[in-house]
GUDREN-257658 format. One record per residue: residue number from 0; residue in three letters; x, y, z of N, C-alpha, C in turn. Coordinates in Angstrom, 3 decimals, always signed. Layout:
+-----+-----+----------+----------+----------+----------+----------+----------+----------+----------+----------+
|   i |  aa |      n_x |      n_y |      n_z |     ca_x |     ca_y |     ca_z |      c_x |      c_y |      c_z |
+-----+-----+----------+----------+----------+----------+----------+----------+----------+----------+----------+
| NUM | ALA |        X |        Y |        Z |        X |        Y |        Z |        X |        Y |        Z |
...
+-----+-----+----------+----------+----------+----------+----------+----------+----------+----------+----------+
END
This chain:
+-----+-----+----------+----------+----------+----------+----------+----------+----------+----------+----------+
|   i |  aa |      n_x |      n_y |      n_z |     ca_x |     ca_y |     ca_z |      c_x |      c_y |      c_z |
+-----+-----+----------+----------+----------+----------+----------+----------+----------+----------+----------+
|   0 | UNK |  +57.685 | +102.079 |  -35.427 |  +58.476 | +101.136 |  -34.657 |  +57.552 | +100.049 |  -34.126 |
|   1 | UNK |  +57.687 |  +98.930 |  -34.360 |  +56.983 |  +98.061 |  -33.786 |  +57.274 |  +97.087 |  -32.382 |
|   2 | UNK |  +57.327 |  +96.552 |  -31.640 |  +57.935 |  +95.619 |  -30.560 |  +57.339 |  +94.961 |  -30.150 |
|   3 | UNK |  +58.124 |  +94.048 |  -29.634 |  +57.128 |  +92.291 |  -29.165 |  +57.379 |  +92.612 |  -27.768 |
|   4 | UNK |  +56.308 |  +92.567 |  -26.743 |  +56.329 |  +91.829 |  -25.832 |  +55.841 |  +90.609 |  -24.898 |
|   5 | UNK |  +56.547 |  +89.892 |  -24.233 |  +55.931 |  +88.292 |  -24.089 |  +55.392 |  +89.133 |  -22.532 |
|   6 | UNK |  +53.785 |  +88.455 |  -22.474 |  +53.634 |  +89.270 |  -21.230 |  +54.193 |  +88.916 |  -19.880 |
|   7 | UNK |  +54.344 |  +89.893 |  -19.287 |  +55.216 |  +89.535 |  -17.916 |  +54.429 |  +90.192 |  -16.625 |
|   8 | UNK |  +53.302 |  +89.525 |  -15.611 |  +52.865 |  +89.988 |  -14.826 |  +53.333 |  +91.342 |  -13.843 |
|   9 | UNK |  +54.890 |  +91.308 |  -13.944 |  +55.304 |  +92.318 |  -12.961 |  +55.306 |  +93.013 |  -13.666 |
|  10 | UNK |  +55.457 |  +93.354 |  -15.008 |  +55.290 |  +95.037 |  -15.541 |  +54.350 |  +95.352 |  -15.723 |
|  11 | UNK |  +54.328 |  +96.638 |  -14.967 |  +53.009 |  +97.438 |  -14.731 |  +53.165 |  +98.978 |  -15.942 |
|  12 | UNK |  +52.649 |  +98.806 |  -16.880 |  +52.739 | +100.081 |  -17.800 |  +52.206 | +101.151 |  -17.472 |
|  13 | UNK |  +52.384 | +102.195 |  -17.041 |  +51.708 | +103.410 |  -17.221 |  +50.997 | +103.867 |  -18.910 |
|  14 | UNK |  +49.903 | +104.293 |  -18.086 |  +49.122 | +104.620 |  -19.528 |  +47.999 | +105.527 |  -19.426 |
|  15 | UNK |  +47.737 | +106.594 |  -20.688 |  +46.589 | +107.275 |  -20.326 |  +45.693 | +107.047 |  -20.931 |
|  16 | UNK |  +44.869 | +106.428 |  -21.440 |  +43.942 | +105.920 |  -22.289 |  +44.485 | +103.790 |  -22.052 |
|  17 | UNK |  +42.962 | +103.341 |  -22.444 |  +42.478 | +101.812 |  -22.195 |  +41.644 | +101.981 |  -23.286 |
|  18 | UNK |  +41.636 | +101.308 |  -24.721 |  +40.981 | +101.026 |  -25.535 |  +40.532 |  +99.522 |  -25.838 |
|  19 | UNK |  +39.380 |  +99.027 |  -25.134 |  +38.997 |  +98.106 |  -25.529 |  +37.845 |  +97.506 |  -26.592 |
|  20 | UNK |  +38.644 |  +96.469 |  -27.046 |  +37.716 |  +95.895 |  -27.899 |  +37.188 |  +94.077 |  -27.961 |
|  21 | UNK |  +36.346 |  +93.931 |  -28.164 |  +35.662 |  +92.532 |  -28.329 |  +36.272 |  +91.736 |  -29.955 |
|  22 | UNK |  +36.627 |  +91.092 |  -29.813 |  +36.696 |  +90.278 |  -31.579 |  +35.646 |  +89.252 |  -31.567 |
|  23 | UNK |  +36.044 |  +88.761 |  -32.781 |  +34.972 |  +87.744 |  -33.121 |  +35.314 |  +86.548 |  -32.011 |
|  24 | UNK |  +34.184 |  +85.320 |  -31.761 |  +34.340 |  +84.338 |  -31.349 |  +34.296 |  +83.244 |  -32.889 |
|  25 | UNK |  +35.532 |  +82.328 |  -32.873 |  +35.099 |  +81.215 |  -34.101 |  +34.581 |  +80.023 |  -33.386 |
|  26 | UNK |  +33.561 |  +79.947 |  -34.089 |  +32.291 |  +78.793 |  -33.987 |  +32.491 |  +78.202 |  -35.202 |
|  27 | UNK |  +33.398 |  +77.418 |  -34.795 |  +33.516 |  +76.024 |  -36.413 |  +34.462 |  +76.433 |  -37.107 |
|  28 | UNK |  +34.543 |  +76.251 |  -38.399 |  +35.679 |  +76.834 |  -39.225 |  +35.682 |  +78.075 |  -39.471 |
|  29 | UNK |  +36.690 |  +78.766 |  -39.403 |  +37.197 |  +80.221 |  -39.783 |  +36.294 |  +80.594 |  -41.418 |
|  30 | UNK |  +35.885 |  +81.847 |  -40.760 |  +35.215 |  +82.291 |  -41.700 |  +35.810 |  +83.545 |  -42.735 |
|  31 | UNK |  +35.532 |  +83.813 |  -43.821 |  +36.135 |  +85.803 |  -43.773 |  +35.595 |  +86.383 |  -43.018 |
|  32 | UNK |  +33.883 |  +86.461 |  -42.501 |  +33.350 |  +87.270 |  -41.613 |  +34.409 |  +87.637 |  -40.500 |
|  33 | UNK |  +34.760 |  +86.764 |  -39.765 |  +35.946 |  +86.337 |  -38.578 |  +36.932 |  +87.241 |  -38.913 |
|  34 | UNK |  +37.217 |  +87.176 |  -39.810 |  +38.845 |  +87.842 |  -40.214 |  +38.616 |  +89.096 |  -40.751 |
|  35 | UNK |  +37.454 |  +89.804 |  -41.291 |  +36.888 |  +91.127 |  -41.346 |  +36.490 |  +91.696 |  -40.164 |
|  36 | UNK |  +36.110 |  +91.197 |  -39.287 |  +35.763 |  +91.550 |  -37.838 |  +37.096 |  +91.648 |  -36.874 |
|  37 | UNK |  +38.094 |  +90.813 |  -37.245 |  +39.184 |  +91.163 |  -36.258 |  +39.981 |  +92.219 |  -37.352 |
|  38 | UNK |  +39.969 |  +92.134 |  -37.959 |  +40.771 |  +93.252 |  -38.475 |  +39.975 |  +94.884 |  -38.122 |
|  39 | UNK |  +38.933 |  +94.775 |  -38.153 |  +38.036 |  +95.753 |  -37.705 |  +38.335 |  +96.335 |  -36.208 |
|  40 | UNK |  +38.897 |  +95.394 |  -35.761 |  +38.674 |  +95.659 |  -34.446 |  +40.204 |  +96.392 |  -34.000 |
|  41 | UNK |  +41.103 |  +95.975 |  -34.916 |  +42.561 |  +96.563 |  -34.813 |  +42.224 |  +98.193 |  -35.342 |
|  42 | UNK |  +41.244 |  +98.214 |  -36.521 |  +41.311 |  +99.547 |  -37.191 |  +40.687 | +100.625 |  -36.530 |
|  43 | UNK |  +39.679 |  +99.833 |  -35.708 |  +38.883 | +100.872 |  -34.721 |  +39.979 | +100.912 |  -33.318 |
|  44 | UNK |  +40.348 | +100.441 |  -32.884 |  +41.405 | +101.152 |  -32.346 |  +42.378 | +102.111 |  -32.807 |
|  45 | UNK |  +43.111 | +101.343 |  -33.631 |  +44.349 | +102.540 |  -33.988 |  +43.467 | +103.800 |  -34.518 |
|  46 | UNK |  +42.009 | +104.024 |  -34.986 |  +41.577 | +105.212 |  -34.895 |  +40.920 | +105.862 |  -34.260 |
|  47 | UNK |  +40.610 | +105.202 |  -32.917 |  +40.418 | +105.831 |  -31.930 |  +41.608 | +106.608 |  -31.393 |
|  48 | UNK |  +42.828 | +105.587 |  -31.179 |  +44.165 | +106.335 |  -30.813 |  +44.180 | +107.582 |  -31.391 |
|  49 | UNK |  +44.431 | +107.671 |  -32.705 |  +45.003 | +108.671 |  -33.535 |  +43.709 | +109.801 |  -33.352 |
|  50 | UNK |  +42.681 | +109.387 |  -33.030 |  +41.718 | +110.717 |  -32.865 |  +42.032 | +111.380 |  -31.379 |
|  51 | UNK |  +42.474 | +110.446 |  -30.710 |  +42.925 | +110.902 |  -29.108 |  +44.202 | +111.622 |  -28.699 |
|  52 | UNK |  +45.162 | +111.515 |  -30.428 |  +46.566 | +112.156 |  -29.859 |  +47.105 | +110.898 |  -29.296 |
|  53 | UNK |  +47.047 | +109.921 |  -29.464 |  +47.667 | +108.367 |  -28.625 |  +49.269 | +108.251 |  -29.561 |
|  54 | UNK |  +50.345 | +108.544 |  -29.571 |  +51.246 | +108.276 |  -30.476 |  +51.838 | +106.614 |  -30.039 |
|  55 | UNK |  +51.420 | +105.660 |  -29.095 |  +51.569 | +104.230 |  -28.707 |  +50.716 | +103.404 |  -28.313 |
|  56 | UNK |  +50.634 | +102.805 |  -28.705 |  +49.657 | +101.326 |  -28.497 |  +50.287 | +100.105 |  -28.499 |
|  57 | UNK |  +49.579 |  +99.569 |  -27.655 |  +49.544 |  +97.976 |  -27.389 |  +48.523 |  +96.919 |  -27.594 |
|  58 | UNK |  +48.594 |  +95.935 |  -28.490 |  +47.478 |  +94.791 |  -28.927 |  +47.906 |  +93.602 |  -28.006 |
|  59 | UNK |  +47.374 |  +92.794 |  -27.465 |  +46.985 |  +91.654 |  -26.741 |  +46.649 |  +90.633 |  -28.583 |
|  60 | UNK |  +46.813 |  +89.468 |  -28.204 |  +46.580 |  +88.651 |  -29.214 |  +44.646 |  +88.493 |  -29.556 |
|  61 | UNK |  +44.230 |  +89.231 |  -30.294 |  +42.697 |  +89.426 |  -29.708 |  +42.121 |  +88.591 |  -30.834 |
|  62 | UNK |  +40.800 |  +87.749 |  -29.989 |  +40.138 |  +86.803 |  -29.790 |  +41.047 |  +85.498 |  -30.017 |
|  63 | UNK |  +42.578 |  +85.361 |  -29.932 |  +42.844 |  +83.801 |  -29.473 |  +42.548 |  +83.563 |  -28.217 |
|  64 | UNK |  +42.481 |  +82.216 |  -28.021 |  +42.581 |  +81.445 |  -26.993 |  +40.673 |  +81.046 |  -26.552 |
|  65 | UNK |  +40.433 |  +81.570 |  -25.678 |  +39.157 |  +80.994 |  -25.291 |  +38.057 |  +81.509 |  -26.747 |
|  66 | UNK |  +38.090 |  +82.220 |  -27.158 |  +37.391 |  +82.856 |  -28.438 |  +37.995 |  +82.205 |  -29.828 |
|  67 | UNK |  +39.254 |  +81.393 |  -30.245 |  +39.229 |  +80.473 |  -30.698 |  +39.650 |  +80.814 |  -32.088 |
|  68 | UNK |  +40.103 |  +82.002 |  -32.458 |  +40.977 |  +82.427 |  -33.630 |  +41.788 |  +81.812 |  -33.824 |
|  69 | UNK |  +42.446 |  +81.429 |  -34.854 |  +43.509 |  +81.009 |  -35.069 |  +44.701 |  +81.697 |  -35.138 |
|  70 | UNK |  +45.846 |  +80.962 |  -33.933 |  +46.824 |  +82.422 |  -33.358 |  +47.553 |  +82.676 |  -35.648 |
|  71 | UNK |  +47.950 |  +81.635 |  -35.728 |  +48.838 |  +82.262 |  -37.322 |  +47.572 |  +83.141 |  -37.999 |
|  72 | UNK |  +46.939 |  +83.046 |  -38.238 |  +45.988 |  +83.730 |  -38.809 |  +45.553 |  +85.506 |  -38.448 |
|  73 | UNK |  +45.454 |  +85.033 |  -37.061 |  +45.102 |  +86.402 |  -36.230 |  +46.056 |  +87.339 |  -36.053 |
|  74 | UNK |  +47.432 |  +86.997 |  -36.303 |  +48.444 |  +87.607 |  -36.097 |  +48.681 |  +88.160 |  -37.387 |
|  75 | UNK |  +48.444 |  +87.363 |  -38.695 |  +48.681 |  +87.993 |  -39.736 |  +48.084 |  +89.146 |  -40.040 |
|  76 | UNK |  +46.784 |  +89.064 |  -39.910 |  +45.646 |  +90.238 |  -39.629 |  +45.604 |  +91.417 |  -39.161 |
|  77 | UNK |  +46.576 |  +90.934 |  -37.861 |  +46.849 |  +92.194 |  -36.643 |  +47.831 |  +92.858 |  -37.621 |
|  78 | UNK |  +49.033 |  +91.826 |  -38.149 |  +50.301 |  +92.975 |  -38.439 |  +49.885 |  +93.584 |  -40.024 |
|  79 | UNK |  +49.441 |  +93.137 |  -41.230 |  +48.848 |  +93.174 |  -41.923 |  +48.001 |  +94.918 |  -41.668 |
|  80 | UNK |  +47.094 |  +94.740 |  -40.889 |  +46.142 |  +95.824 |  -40.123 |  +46.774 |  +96.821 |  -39.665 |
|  81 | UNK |  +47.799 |  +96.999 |  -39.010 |  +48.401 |  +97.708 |  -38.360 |  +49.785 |  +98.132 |  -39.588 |
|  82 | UNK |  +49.658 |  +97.418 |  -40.533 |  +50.910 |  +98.222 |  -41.393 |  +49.965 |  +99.149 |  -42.301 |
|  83 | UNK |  +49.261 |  +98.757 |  -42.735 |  +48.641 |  +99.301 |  -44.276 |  +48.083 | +100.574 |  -43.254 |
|  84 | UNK |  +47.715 | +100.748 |  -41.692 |  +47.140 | +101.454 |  -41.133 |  +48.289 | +102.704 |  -41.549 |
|  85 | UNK |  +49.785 | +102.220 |  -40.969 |  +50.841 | +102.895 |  -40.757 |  +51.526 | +103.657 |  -41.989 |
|  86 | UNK |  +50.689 | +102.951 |  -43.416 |  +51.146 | +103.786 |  -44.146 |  +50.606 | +104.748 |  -44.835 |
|  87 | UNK |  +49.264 | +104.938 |  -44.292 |  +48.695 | +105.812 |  -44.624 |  +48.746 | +106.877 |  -42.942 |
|  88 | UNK |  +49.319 | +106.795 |  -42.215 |  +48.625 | +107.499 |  -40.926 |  +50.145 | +107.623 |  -39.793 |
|  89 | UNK |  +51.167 | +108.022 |  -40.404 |  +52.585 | +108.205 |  -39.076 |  +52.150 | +109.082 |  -37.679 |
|  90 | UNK |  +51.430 | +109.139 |  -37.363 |  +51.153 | +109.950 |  -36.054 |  +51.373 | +108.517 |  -34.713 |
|  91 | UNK |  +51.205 | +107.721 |  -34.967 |  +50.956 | +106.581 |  -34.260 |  +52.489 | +106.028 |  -34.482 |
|  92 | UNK |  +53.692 | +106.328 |  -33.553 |  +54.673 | +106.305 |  -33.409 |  +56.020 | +104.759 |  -32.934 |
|  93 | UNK |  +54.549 | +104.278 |  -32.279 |  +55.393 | +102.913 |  -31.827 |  +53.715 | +101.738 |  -31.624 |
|  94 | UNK |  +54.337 | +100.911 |  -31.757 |  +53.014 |  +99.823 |  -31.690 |  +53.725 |  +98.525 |  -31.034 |
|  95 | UNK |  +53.019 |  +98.280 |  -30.109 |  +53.560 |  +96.759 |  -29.223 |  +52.378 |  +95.414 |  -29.636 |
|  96 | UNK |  +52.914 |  +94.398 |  -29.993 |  +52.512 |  +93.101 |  -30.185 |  +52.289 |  +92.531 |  -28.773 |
|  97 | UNK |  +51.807 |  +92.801 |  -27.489 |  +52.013 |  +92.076 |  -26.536 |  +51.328 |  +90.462 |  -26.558 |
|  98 | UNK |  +52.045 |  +89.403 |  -26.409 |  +51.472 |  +88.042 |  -26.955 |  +51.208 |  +87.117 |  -25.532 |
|  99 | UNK |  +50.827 |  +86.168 |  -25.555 |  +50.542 |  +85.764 |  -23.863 |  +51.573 |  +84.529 |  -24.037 |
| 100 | UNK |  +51.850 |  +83.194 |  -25.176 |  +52.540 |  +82.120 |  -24.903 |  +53.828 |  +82.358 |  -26.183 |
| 101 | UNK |  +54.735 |  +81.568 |  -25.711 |  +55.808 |  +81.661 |  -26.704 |  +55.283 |  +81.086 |  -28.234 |
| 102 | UNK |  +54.187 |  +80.432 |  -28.563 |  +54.602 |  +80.081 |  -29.568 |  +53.431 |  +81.931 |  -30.280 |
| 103 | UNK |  +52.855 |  +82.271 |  -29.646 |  +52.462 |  +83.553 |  -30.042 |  +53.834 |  +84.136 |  -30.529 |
| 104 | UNK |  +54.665 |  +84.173 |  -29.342 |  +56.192 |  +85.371 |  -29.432 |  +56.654 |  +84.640 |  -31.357 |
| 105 | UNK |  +57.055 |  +82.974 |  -31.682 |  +57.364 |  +82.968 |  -32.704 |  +56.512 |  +83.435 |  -34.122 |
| 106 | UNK |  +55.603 |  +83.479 |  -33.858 |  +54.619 |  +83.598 |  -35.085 |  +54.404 |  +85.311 |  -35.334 |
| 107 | UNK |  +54.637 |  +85.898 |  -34.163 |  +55.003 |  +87.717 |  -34.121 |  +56.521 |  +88.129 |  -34.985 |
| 108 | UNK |  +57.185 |  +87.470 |  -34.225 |  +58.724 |  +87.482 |  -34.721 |  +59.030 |  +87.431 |  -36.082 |
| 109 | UNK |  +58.038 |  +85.871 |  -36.828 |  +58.365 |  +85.641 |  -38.111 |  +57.742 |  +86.649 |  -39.029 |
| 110 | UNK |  +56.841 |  +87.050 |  -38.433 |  +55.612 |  +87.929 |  -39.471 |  +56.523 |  +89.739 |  -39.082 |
| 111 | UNK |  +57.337 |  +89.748 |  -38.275 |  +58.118 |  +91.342 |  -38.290 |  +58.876 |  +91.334 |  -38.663 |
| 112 | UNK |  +60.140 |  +90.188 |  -39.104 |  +61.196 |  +90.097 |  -39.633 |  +60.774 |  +90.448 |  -41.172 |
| 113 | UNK |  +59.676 |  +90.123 |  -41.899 |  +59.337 |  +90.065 |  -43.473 |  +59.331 |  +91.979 |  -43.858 |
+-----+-----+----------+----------+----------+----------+----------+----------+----------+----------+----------+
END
């Protein structure tokens, strides 16, 4: 199951596990390095989850904005990353897109509808 959420300061999620990760910063034009490294960074999570018993997770749009990914790009990556993860690995039950600006929310939307 996948779901979008646009973030909303007043919801406060309960959660038992915080998996963080760093992505790439882009310095100049987008590289593959860039886009092997953020995808990396989705895969080392969802297998950290799945080694922890985590059956839900939540991604933040990681390295847009001050780090300078490109949101269409990074998003493709994320969902891309997170499917091919899902079809080899159903223990990991629900997955949230949480995005920070609306035009994040459209570029999530178009890439879950396919």
């Amino acid at each position: 199951e996948f779901l979008l959420a646009l973030w909303n300061e007043r919801i406060k999620p309960v959660v038992d596990f915080i998996v963080t990760t760093v992505g790439p910063v882009v310095s100049g034009q987008l590289r593959k390095r860039d886009c092997r490294l953020l995808a990396g960074c989705y895969q080392s999570c969802l297998d950290m989850a799945v080694k922890n018993g985590v059956h839900s997770i939540a991604f933040c749009c990681i390295s847009t904005g001050v780090f300078r990914f490109p949101q269409d790009r990074a998003a493709e990556i994320a969902v891309q990353t997170v499917s091919r993860f899902l079809t080899q690995d159903q223990s990991i039950r629900q997955v949230i897109f949480n995005v920070f600006t609306d035009r994040d929310l459209v570029i999530y939307q178009r890439l879950l509808e396919r």
